[in-house]
Structures are given as structure tokens and as C-alpha cells.
C-alpha positions as CSV (number, residue, x, y, z in Angstrom):
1,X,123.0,150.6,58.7
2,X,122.5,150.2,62.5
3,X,120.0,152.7,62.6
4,X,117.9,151.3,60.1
5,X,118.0,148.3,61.9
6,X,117.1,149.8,65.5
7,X,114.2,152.0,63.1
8,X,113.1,148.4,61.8
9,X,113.1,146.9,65.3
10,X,111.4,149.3,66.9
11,X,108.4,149.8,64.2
12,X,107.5,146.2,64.1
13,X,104.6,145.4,65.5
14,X,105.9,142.6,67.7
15,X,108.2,145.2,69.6
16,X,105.0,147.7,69.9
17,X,102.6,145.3,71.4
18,X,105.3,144.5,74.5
19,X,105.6,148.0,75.4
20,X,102.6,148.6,77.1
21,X,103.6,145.4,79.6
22,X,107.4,146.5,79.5
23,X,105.9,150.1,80.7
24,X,103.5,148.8,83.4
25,X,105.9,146.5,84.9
26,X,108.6,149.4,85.4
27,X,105.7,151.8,87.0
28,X,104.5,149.0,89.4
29,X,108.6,147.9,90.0
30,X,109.9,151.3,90.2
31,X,106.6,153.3,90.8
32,X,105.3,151.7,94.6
33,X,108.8,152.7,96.1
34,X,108.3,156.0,95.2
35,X,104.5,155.8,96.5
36,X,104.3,153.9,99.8
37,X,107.7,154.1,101.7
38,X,107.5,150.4,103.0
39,X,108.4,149.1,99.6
40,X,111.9,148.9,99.5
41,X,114.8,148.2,96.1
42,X,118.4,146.6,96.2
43,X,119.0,149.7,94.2
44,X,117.5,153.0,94.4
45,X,114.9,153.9,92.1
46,X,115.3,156.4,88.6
47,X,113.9,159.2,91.2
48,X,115.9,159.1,93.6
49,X,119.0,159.6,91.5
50,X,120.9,162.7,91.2
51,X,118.5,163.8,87.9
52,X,117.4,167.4,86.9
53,X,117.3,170.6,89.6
54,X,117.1,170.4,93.3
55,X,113.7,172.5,92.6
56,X,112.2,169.7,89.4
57,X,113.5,167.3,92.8
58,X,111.2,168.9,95.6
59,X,108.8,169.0,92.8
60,X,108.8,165.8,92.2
61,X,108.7,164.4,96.1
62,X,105.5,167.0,96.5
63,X,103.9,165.1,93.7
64,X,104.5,161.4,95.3
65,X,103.5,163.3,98.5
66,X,100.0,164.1,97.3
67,X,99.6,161.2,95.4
68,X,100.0,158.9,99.0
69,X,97.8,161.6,101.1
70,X,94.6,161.9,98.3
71,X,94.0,157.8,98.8
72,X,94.4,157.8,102.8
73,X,90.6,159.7,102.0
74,X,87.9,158.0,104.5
75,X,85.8,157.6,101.1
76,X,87.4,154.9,99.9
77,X,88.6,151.3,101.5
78,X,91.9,149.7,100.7
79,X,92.4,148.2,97.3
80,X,94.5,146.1,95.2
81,X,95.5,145.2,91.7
82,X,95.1,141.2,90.9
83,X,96.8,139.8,88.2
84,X,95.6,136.7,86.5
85,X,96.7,135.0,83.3
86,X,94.1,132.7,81.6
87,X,94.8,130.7,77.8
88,X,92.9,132.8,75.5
89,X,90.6,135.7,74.6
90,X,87.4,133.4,75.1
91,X,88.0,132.6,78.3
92,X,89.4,136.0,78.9
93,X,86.0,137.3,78.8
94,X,84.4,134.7,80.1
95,X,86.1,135.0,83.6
96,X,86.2,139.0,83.2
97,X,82.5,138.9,83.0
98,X,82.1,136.7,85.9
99,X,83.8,138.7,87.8
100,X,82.6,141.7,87.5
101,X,78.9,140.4,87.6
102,X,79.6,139.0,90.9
103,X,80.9,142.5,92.1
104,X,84.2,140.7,92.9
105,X,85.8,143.7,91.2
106,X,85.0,147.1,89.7
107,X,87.2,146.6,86.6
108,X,89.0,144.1,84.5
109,X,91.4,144.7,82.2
110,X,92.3,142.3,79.3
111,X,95.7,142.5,77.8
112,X,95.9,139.7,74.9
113,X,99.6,139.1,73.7
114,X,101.5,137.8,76.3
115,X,103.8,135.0,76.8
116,X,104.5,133.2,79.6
117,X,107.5,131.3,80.3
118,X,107.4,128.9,83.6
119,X,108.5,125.5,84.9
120,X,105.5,122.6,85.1
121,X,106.2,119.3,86.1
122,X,110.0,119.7,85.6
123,X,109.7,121.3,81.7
124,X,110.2,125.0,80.5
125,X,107.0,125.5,79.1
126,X,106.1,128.8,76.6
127,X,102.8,129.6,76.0
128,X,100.6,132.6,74.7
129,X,98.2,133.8,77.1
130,X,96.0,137.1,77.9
131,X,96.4,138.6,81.3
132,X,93.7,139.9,83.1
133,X,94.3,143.3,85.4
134,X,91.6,143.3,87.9
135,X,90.8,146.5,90.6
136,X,88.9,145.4,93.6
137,X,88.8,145.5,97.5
138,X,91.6,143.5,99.4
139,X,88.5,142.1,101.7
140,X,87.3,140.5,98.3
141,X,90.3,138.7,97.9
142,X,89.8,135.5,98.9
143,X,86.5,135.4,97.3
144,X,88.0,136.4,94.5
145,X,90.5,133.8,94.5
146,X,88.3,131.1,95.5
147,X,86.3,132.2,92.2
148,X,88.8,132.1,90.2
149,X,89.9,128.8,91.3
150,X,86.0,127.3,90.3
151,X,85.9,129.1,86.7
152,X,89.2,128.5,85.4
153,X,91.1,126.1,83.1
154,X,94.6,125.6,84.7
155,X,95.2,123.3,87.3
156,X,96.9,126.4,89.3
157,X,95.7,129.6,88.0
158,X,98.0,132.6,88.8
159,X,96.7,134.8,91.2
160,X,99.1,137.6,92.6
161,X,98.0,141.0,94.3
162,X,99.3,144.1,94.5
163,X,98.6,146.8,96.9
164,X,97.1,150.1,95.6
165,X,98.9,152.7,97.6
166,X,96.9,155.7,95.9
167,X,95.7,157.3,93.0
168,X,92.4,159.4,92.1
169,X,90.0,159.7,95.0
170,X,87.0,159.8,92.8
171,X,88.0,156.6,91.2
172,X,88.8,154.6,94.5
173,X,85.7,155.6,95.3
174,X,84.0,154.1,92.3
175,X,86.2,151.1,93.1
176,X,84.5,151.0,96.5
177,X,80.9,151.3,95.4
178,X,81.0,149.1,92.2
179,X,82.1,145.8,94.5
180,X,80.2,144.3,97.3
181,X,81.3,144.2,101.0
């Protein structure tokens, strides 16, 4: 019986569309520790506990290793993840577009489905929104921001960044030459 119920729970399509945010939200919690050694956790992160060989261990710091040394590459310039949440799909697009036409950022991600619980003039409120992921510059960010602030609906649109600590060299690179200066 309970494993029918766990099968049911897990195949529904509700459950399947969150797991792409539950999964990005533990890499960029328990991921940046493990990549740049100035984030730090009240508790220590999956990969730092006691798991597997001493050898999959060392493999596994030499990994993170490389990963930090390929972005510190003179090719690219440093970089961050913005997140912004906007109402709907329309003007998902809409501010995606912009932004990318003003080479405010190389890429933007649209992920429809969330929903967003938060406080507003002293009410819980719960709404549906889409979340935009966008890859740019930390010198655009203020631009950015300030664009952002112009082209969308809320009153106070989200706007949160994230550092980029590394990644692919040849795609940081891109990142660089797809924005402007």
C-alpha cells in the first residue's frame, strides 16, 4: 500500500515539474561550497562527509580543484547568475528578449511553474510565476538591474545574484563576448 502511494506521488506530474528547481537549488546551496572556499555552511556539505573511499574522496577534491582553476582563465571576466521572477510566460519572454537584445546577458533561462510564497504589505501572498535564470557579467549588473526595474510589472521585482565561481572555459568565454562592456 505505501509503496503504491510513494509510486503514485512520485509519477505525478506536479512532483516532476519541482524537481528540476528542488535539484538546482541543492547544487547552488550545496554546490558553491564545494567550488569557491569562501562560501561557507552551518553544516558541512554531502562531500565532505565520510562517503565512499579515501581514493573516490581525492578524486572528488581534484575534480572541484579543476573545476575552480579552468574559470580563473584570462579569457573570460567574472560572471554571475541573476535570478528574476516575473507573473507569466508573456512577460517572461518579453523581458528575456529585452535582455538579451540589449547584450545585458548572454543567456536567459525561463522556468514556468513556480510558486512563490512571500509577505506584501503585511499578507502571505501565493502566486504562480516563471523564473528567469539569466548569465551575464557582474559589471552589467547594475545595468541590468536598472533594466529590469524600467520593463517590469511588480512594484519590486526580485533581482538576486549569484557569483559564478567556474565552469567550462569555452562557455565563459561565450558569456564574455555575447554581452557588452
Amino acid at each position: 500500500m505505501a509503496i503504491s502511494r510513494v509510486t503514485s506521488i512520485i509519477s505525478s506530474s506536479a512532483f516532476r515539474r519541482g524537481l528540476p528547481i528542488v535539484g538546482a537549488f541543492c547544487v547552488l546551496s550545496l554546490g558553491f561550497h564545494n567550488l569557491h572556499p569562501s562560501f561557507t555552511l552551518s553544516t558541512p556539505p554531502l562531500s565532505r562527509l565520510s562517503l565512499g573511499s579515501k581514493k573516490q574522496q581525492q578524486q572528488h577534491h581534484s575534480t572541484s580543484t579543476n573545476i575552480r582553476m579552468e574559470a580563473s582563465n584570462q579569457k573570460t571576466v567574472p560572471s554571475i547568475v541573476v535570478y528574476v521572477t516575473v507573473p507569466n510566460k508573456e512577460a517572461g519572454k518579453k523581458l528575456a528578449s529585452s535582455i538579451v537584445k540589449e547584450k545585458l546577458a548572454a543567456c536567459v533561462n525561463r522556468v514556468p511553474g513556480i510558486e512563490s510564497v512571500y509577505l506584501w504589505e503585511g499578507e502571505i501572498q501565493t502566486d504562480s510565476e516563471e523564473l528567469l535564470i539569466i548569465k551575464t557579467r557582474e559589471s552589467l549588473l547594475n545595468a541590468l538591474t536598472e533594466h529590469v526595474k524600467a520593463n517590469h510589472e511588480y512594484d519590486v521585482p526580485e533581482v538576486i545574484a549569484l557569483p559564478i565561481t567556474g565552469g567550462s572555459v569555452p562557455y565563459l568565454e561565450w558569456l564574455k563576448n555575447s554581452t557588452r562592456e
